[in-house]
C-alpha positions in Angstrom: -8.0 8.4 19.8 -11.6 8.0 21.0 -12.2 11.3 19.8 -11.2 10.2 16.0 -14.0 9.9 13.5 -14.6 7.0 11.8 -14.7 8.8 8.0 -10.6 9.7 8.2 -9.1 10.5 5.2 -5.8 8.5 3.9 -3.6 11.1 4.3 -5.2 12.2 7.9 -4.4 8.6 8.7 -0.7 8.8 7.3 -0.1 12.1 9.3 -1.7 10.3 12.3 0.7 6.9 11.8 3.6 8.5 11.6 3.1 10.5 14.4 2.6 7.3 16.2 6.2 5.9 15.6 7.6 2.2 14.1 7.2 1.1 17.6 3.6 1.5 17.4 2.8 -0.2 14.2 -0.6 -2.0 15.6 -2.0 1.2 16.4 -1.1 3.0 12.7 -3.1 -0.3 11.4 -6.3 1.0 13.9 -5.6 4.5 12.4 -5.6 2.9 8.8 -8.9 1.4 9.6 -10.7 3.6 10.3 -9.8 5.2 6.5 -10.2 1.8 4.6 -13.0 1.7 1.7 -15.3 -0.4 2.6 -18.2 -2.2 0.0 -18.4 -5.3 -1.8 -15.0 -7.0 -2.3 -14.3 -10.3 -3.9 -11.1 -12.2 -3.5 -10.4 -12.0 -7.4 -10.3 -7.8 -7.3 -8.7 -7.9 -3.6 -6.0 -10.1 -5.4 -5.6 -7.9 -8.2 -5.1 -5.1 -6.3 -2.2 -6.7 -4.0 -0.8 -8.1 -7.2 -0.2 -4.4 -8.4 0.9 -3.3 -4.8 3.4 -6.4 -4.7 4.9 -5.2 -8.2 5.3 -2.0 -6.9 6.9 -3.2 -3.9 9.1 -5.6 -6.0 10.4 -2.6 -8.1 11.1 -0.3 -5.1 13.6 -3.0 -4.2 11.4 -4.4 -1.1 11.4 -8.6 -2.0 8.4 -9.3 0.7 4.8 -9.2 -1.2 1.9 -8.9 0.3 0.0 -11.8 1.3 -3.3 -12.9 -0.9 -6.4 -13.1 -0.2 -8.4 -16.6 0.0 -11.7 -14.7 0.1 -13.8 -11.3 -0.5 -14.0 -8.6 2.4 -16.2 -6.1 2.9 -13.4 -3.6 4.3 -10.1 -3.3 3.5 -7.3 -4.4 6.4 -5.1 -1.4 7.9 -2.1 -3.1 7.5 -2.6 -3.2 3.1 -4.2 0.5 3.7 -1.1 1.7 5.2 0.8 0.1 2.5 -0.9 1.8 0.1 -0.9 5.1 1.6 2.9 5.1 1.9 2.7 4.1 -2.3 0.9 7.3 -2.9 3.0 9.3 0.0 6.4 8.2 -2.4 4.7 8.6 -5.6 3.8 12.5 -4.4 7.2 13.2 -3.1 8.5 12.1 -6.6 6.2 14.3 -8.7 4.2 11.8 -10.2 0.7 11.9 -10.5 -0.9 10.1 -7.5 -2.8 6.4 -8.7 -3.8 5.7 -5.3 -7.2 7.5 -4.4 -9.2 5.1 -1.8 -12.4 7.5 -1.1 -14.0 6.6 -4.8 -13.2 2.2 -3.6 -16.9 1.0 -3.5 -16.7 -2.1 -5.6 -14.8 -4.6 -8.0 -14.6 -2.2 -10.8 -13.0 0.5 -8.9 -10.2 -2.6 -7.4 -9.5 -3.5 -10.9 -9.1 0.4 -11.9 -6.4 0.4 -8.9 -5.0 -1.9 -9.7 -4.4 -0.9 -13.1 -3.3 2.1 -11.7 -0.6 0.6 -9.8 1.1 -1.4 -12.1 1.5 1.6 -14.4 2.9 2.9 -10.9 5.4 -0.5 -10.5 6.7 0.9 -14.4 6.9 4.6 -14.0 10.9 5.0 -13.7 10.8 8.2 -12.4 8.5 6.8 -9.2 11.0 4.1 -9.3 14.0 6.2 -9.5 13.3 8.4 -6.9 12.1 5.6 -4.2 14.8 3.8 -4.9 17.2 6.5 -5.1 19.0 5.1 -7.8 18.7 3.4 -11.4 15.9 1.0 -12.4 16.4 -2.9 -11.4 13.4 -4.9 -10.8 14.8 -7.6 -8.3 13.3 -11.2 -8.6 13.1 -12.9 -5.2 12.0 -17.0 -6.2 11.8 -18.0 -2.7 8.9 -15.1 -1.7 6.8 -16.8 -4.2 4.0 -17.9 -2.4 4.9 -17.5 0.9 3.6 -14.9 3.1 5.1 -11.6 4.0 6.2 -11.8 7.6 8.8 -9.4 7.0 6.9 -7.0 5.0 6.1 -4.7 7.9 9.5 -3.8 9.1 11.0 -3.6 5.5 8.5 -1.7 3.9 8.2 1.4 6.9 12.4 1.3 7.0 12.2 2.3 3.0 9.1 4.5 3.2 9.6 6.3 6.4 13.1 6.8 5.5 11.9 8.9 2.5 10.0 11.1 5.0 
C-alpha cells in the first residue's frame, strides 16, 4: 500500500477492501481513508448524514446504527466511508440510481444533500427488496437506541459482502 495515492476514489477503495478480506477490516478502514471527503464538517450535518445511513441500515434488516457524532470533523472516518460505499455498491447491484457520490462532500450543504439522498434510499422498495432479498419490513430495534454500534462491523460486511 505505500504506493497508493492519497486522492482514491470510493469505488477504487471498495475494489481494494474487498480484496483485503473480513479478516482485515482495520486495513479496508486505512483504504477508506484515504477516499473520505474531507472539508468543513459540523456535528449537526455529520449527524444528519448517519441518521440517513442508520435508516438505511434499519431497512436492510441490520438493527446496529451507526454511532453519532459529539462534534464536527474535518474528514470523514473509514469505518462510516466504507459503510457508505457498500450503500451505493447495493444500491448499483439493484438498479437504482446511486445517492451516494462522496467526491462533490466539501461542506454542510452537500451532508444535508446526502443525507436527503439517503433517506429517499432507506424508502426505495426496490433497493430494499433487493438487499434484503425479500419483501419490505422495516424492523424497530428499541434497545439500539442510543447505544453504540459495536456489532455494526461484522453484521453490516456479512449482509453486504454476501451480495457480492
Amino acid at each position: 500500500m505505500n504506493g497508493m495515492q492519497p486522492e482514491m476514489t470510493p469505488e477504487a477503495a471498495m475494489a481494494e477492501a474487498q480484496s483485503l478480506g473480513m479478516e482485515e477490516q482495520m486495513k479496508a478502514d486505512d483504504v477508506f481513508s484515504t477516499a473520505a471527503p474531507t472539508g468543513r464538517f459540523s456535528a449537526n450535518a455529520l449527524n444528519a448524514v448517519v441518521g440517513a445511513f442508520n435508516e438505511v441500515l434499519a431497512a436492510v434488516g441490520i438493527p446496529d446504527p451507526y454511532p453519532e457524532f459529539s462534534q464536527g470533523q474535518r474528514t470523514l472516518p473509514g469505518k462510516f466511508v466504507r459503510g457508505l460505499a457498500m450503500v451505493a455498491d447495493l444500491a448499483e447491484q439493484a438498479g437504482v440510481d446511486n445517492p451516494i457520490d462522496l467526491s462533490d462532500v466539501k461542506d454542510d450543504t452537500d451532508l444535508n444533500l446526502l443525507a436527503a439522498k439517503l433517506d429517499q434510499l432507506s424508502m426505495n422498495e426496490e433497493f430494499v427488496t433487493a438487499a434484503t432479498g425479500g419483501p419490505t419490513e422495516m424492523p424497530v430495534d428499541e434497545e439500539a437506541e442510543g447505544e453504540e454500534a459495536e456489532g455494526m462491523d461484522d453484521d453490516t460486511d456479512a449482509l453486504f459482502m454476501g451480495r457480492m
